[in-house]
KETIBA-140963 format. One record per residue: residue in three letters; x, y, z of N, C-alpha, C, CB in turn. Coordinates in steps of 0.05 Angstrom, whole numbers, plus 5000, padded with zeros to 4 digits. Glycine has a CB too. Example, Ala and Ser with C-alpha at 12.3 -4.5 7.8 and 13.67 -1.06 7.14 Angstrom:
<nodes>
ALA526448865156524649105156526449345156522649115181
SER525749555142527349795143525850015157528249885114
</nodes>
This chain:
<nodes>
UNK187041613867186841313869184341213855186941223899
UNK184141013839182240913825180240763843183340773805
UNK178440733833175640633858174740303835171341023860
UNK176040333809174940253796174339853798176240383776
UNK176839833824177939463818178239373848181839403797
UNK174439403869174839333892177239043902171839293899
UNK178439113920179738813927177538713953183738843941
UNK179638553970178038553993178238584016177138403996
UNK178938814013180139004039177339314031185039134031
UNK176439414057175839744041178139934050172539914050
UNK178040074031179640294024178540594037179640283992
UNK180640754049179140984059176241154041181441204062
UNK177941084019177041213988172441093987180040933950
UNK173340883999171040783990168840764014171640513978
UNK170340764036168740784059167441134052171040724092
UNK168841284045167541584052165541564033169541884048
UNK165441473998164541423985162141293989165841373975
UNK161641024003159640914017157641174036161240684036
UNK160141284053158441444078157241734057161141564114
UNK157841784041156742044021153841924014158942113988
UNK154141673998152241573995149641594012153041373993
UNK150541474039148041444059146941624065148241354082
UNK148241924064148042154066146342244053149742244064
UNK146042194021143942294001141942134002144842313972
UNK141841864019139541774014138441844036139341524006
UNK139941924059138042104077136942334073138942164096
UNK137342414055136342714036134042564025138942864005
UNK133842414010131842313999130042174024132842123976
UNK130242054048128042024057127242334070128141774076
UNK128242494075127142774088125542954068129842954098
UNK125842924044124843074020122142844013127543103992
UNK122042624009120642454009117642544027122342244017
UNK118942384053117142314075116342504091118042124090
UNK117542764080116342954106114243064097118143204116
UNK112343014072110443084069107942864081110643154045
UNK109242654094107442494104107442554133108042224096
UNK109342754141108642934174107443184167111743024195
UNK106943294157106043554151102043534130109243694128
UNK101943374119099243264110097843274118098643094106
UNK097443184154095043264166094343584173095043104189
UNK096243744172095944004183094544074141099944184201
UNK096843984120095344154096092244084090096944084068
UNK091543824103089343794095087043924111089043544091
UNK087343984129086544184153085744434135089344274177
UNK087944554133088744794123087744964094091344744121
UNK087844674079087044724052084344584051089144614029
UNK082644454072080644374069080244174048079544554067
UNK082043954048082143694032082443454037083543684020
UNK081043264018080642924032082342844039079742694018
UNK082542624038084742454041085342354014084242224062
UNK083642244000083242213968085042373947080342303963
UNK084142683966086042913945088642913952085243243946
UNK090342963976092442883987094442673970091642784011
UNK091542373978094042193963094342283939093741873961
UNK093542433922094842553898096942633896093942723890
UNK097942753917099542893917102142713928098543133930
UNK101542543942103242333955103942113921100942153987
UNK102342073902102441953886103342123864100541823886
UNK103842333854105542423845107542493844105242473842
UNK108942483865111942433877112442173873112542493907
UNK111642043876112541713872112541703839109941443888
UNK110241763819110241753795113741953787107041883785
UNK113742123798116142283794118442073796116342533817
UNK118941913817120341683828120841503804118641533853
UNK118841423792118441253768119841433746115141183761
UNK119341663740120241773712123641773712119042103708
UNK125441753741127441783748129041603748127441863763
UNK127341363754127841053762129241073731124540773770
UNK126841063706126240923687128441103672123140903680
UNK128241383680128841573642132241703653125142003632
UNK132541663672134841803678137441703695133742003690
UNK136341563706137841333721139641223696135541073735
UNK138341103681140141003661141641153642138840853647
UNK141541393652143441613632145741663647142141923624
UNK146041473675148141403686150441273683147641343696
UNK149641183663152040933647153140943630151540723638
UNK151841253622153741373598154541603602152641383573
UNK153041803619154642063624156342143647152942253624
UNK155041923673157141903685155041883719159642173676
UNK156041803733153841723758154641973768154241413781
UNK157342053777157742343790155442463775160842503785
UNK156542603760155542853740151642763748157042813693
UNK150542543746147742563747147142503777146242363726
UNK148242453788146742453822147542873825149742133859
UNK149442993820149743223828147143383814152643303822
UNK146443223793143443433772141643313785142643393730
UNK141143093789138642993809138343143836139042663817
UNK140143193847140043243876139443603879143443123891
UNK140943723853140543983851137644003846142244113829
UNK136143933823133443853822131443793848133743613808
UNK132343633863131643613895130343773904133543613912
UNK132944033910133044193924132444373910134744203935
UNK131844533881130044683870127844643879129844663846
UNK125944413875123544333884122644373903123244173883
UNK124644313919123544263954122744573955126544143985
UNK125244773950124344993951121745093945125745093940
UNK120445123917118445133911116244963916118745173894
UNK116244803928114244663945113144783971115344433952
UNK115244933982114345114001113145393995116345144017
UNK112145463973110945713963108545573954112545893942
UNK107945403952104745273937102345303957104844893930
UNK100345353934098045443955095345253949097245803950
UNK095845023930093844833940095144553930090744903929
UNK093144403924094244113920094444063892092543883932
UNK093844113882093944233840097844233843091744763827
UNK098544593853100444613851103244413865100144833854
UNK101944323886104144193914103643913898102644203958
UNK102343863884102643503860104643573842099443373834
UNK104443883832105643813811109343883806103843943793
UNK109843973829112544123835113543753853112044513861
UNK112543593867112743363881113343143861110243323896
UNK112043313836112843053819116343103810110343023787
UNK116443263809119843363804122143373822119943623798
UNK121443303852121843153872122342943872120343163884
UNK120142773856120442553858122242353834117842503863
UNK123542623821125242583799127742483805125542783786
UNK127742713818130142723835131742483846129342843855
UNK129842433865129642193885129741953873127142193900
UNK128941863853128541643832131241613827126741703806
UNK132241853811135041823797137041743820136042123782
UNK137041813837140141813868139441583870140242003906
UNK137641493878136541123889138541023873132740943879
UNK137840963852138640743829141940883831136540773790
UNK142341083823145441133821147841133845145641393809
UNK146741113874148041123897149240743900145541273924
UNK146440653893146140343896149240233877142440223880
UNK148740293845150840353831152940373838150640503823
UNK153640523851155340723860157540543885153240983873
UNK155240503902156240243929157240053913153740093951
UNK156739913904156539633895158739613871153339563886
UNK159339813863161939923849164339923860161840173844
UNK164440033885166640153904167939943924165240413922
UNK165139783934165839563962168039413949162939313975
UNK168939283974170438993966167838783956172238833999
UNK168338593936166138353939164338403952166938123951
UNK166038263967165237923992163138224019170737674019
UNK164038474011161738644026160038784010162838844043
UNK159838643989157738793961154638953976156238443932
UNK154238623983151138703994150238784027149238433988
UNK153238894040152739084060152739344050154539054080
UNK154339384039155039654026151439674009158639633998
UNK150839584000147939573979146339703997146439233969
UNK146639554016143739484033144239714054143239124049
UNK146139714070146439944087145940194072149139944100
UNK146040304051145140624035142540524045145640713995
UNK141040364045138140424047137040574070136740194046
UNK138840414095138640554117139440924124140140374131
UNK139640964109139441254107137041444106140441294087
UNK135241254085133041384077130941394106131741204051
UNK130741204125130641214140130941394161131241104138
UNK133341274164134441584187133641814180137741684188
UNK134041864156133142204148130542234150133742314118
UNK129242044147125942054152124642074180124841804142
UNK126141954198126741984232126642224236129541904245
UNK130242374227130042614236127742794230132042714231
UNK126742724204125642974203122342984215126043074172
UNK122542664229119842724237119342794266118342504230
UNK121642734281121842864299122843144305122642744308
UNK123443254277123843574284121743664270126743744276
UNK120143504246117343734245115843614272114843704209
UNK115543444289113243454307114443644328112243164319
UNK116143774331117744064358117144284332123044034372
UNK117944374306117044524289114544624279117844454276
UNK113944464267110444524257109244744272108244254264
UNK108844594290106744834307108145164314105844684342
UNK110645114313112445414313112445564291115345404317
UNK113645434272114545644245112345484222118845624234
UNK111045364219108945214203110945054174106245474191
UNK109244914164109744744144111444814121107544674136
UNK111545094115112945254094115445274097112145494091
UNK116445314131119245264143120245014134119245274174
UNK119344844143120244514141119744444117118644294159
UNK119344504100120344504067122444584064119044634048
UNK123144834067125145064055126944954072124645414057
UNK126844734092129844744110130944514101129744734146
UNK129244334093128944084071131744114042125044124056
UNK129744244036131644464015134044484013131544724017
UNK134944564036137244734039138944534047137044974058
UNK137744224055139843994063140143934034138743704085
UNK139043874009139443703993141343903974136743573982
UNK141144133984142844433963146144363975141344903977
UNK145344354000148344334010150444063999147944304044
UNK147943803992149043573981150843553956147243433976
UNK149043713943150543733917153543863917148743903899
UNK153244113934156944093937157643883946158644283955
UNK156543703971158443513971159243253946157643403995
UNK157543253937158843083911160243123889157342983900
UNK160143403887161743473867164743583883160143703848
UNK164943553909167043573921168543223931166143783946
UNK166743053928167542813940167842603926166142753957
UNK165142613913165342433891167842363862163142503881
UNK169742263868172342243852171342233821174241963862
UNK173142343807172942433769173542103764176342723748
UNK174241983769175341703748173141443758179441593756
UNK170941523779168441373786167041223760166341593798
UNK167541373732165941253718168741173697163041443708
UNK171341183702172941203686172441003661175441193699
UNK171940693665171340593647168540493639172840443647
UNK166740573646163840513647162040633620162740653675
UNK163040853617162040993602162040753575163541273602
UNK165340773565166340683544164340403539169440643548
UNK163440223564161739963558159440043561162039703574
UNK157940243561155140243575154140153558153640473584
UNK151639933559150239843543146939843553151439603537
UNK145139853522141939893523140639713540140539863495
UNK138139823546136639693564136139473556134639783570
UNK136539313527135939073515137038883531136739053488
UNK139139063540141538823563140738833584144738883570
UNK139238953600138538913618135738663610138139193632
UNK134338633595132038473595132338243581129838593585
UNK135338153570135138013546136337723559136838163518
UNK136037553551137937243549137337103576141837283547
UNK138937033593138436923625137237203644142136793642
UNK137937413646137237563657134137663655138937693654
UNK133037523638130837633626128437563661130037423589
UNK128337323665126937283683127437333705126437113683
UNK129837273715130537523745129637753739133837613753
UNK130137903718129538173715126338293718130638233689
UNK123938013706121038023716120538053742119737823710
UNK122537743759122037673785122437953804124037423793
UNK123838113800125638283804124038603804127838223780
UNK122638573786119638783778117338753791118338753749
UNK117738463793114238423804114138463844112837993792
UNK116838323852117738333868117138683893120138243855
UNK118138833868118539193868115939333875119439333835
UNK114039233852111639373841110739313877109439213808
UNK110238983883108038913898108539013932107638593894
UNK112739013937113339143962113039463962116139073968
UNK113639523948113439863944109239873946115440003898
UNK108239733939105339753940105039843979103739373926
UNK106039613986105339664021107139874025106139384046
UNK110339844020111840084038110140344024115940114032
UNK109740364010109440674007105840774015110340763970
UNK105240534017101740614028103040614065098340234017
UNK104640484077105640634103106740874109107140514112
UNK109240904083110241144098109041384089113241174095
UNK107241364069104841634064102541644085103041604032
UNK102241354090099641454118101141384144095841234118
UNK103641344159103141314174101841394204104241274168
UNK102441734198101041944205099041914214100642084191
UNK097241834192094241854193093241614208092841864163
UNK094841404202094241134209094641004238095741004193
UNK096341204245097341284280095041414281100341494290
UNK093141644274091841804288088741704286092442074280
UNK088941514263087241244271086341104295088341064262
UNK088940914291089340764318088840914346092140664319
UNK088441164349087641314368089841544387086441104382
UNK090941634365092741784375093042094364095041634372
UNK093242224385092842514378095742534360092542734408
UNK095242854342096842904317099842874320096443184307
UNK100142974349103843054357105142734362104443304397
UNK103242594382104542294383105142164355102342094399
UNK102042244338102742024316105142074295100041964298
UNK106342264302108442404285110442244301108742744285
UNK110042314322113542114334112641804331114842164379
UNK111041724324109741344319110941334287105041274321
UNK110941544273111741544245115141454245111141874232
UNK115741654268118341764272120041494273118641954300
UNK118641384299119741094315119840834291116940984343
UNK117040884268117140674245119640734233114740694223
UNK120540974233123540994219125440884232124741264214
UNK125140944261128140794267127340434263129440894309
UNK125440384270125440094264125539994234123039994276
UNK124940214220126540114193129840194188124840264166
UNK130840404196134340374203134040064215135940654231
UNK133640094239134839804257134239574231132339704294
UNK132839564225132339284208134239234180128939304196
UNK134439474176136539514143138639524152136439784121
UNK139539564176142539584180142239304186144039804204
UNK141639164206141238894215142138734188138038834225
UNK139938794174139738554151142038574133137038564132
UNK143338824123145338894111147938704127145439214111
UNK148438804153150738594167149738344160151138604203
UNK147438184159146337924155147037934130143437864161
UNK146938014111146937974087149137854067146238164080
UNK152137944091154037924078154437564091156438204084
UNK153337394101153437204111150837024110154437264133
UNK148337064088145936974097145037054068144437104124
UNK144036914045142736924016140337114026141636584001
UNK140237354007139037624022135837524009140738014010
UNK136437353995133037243989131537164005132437043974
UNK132537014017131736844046130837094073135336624059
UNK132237294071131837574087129237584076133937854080
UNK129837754050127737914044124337754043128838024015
UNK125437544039122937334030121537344065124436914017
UNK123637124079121937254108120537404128122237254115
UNK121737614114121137914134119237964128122738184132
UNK118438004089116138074081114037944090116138064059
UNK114037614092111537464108111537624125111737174120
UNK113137604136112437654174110938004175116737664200
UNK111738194154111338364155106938414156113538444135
UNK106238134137103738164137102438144155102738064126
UNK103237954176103137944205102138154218105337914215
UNK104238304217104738524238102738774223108538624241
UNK102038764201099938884184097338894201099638724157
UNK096738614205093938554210093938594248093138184195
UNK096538604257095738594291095438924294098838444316
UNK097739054278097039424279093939424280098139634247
UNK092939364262090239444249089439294268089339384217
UNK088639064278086138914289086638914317085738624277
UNK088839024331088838994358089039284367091038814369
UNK087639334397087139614402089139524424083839774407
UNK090739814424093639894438093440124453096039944419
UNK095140114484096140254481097640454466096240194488
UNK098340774484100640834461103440694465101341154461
UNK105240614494106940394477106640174465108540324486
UNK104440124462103539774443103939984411098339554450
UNK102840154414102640314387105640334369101540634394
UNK106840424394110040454391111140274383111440514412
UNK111740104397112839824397111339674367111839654429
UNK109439664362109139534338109739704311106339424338
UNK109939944307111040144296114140084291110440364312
UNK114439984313118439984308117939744297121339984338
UNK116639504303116839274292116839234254114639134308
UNK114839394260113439404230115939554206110139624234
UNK117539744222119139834207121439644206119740074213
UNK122139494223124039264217123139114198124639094240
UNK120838904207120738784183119438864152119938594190
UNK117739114146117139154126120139334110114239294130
UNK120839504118123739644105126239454107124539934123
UNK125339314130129539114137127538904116131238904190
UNK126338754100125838644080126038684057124438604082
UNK124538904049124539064018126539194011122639254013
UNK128639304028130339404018133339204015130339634033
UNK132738994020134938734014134038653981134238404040
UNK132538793972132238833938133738963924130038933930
UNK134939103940136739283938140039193917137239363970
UNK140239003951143038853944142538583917144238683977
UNK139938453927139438203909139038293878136738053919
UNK138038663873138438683846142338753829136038943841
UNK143938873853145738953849147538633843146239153871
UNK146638383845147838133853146838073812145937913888
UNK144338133813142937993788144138173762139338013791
UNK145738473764146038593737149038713738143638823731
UNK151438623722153138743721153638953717154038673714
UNK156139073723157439373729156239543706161139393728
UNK156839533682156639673656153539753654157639463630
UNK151439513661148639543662147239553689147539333647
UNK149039613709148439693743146039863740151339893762
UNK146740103738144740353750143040333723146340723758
UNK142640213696139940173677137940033690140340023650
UNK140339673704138339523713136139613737139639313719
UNK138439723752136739753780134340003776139239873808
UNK135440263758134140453759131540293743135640703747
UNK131740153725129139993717127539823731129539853699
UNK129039683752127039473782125139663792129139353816
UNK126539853797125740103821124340353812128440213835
UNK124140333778123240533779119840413765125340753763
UNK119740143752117740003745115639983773118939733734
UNK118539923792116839883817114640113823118839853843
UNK115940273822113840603827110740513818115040933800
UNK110040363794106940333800106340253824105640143783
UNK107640043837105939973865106040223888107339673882
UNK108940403873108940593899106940843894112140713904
UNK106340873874103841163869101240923878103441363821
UNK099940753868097540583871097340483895097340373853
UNK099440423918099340393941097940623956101640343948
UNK099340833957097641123977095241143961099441493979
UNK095141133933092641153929090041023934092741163912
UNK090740683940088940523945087940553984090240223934
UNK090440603989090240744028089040914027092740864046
UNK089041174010087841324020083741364001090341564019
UNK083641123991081341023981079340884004082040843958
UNK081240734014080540584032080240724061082340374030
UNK081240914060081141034091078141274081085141234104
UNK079141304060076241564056073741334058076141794014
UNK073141174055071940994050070440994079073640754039
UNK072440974102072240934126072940564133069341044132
UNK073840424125074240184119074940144157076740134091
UNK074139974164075639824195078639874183074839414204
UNK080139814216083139874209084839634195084539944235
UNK084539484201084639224202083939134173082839114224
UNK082239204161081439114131083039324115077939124123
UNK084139474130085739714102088339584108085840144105
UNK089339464129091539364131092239054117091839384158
UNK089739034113089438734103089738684077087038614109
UNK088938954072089439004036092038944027089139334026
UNK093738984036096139014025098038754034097339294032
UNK096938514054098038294057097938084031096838194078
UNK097238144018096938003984099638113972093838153961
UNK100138333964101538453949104638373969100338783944
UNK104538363992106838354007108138024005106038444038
UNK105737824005106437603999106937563971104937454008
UNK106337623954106637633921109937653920104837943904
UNK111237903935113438053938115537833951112738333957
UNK114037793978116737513990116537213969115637374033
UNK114637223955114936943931117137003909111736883910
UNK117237283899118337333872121637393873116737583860
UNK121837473905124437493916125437273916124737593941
UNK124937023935125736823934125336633907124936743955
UNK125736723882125636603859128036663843123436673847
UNK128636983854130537053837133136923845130637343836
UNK135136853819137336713815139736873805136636513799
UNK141036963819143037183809145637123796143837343832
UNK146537213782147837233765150437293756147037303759
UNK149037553759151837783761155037703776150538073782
</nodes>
């Protein structure tokens, strides 16, 4: 059965298609973010700053960018199956050999190929949804894959904080691994041959993605990327640390990481059902304010550990249930033929804010900065983000 001519009904075909999806992007937050549960033990271990770390946290994201930018768009001509199954295999090579590295030299530079990975599935899953849905559920289908990344970032931070201390950090790589190895059969078992049946034949250059009316959504759309990915990814690289800040021993601040995940699920699923009934600009635009908010009360108010908790889940609602409604609003702004160029180009441009974010956190924390002024840092860039959202004018 062809996937190619959503109506507006979903189809079994497309629901499993959707749920495969969420699946790999829960691969990608577990491959991702579990080096932001395991960090405090390498830096222990290997006797390293925080400074050197975020290196290593920022070369996975640069990886993110090379994937966004150089490969994502080789989606539109060779075929989205065929390159989410080489991305994801890639994954899981890596992950592997990430768990044999013996300092931060090597664990940057195998992370960056990780982060290749990860780059390429984003942009082509998004693709992929937004291909398959009916319409009129474009930007649930969009927006719900995000919530994956999430979840997978949950689980795995609540099974390295019961792990770690048993089988150490080398385990929880290699088991990492072995989820994103198993993925790849599933897509080359699930993912249907006629997905790209006519896509190929129109794929057209990035010129189309930047050229004529689209030209300025497509800035708004970048700048939007660069400045949210600036905060999310200076959170979900320190949250760890940033919990053990706020005054919490290592094992809690792993489940405070944990809890920021489910409150980013709760928020992306939320907003996704919102989305199909509510201009996702107006989402994303609000959440992000509100998200600076909740920036500056983490940091400037001393908590309990459930105040710790509780603003942790908050923070993952509105900083992830915001930024990832960029998701759907870019899938709205670039048609089918130039889908996974455009998006893999929002998201993968975006990656400067996401490598320069942990880097500026973890500048700022070596620094010793109050909590509250490192959190404050990034309320600029977050409001920059809810302006550029609510500008964009879609198209597609």
């Amino acid at each position: 059965m062809s996937v190619s001519a959503p109506d507006a009904r979903w189809s079994r075909q497309a629901m499993a298609i959707v749920a495969l999806c969420f699946a790999l992007n829960m691969a990608d937050g577990m491959d991702l973010l579990v080096l932001s549960f395991i960090a405090p033990t390498l830096q222990t271990q290997w006797s390293v700053s925080a400074t050197q770390m975020a290196m290593v946290f920022s070369s996975g994201l640069a990886g993110m960018a090379a994937g966004g930018l150089a490969l994502a768009p080789l989606a539109d001509r060779i075929g989205r199956r065929r390159m989410v199954a080489l991305a994801m295999g890639l994954m899981a090579a890596a992950m592997a050999l990430s768990s044999m590295t013996r300092s931060v030299g090597e664990l940057a530079a195998v992370r960056f190929f990780v982060g290749v990975g990860i780059g390429t599935v984003l942009a082509c899953i998004a693709s992929i949804a937004a291909r398959v849905a009916p319409m009129r559920h474009r930007n649930f289908a969009v927006g719900v894959l995000q919530a994956g990344y999430p979840i997978g970032a949950m689980l795995t931070g609540f099974a390295t904080a019961w792990a770690l201390p048993l089988f150490g950090w080398q385990a929880i790589l290699m088991a990492t691994a072995g989820v994103s190895g198993a993925l790849v059969l599933a897509v080359v078992m699930l993912l249907p041959a006629d997905l790209d049946a006519d896509i190929r034949a129109h794929a057209a250059p990035l010129r189309e993605v930047i050229a004529g009316p689209r030209r300025a959504n497509t800035i708004r759309l970048w700048v939007a990327a660069i400045c949210g990915f600036m905060a999310l990814y200076f959170i979900t690289s320190w949250i760890t640390k940033l919990a053990i800040e706020a005054g919490l021993p290592q094992t809690q601040a792993i489940i405070a990481s944990a809890i920021y995940n489910f409150g980013a699920f709760a928020g992306t699923l939320g907003m996704s059902i919102l989305g199909n009934r509510t201009d996702v600009r107006r989402l994303a635009s609000v959440l992000l304010i509100a998200t600076s908010g909740v920036f500056l009360f983490f940091g400037g108010v001393a908590m309990p550990l459930w105040g710790v908790l509780a603003t942790a889940f908050v923070m993952g609602v509105t900083l992830q249930g915001g930024f990832n409604m960029l998701y759907p609003l870019a899938a709205q702004v670039y048609p089918d033929a130039v889908r996974a160029t455009g998006i893999g180009w929002v998201f993968g441009i975006g990656r400067i804010g996401a490598f320069t974010g942990p880097l500026l956190g973890g500048w700022a924390l070596g620094m010793h900065w109050p909590l509250v002024a490192v959190f404050g840092l990034f309320c600029a860039p977050l409001l920059i983000a809810a302006m550029a959202a609510a500008l964009v004018r879609p198209q597609a």
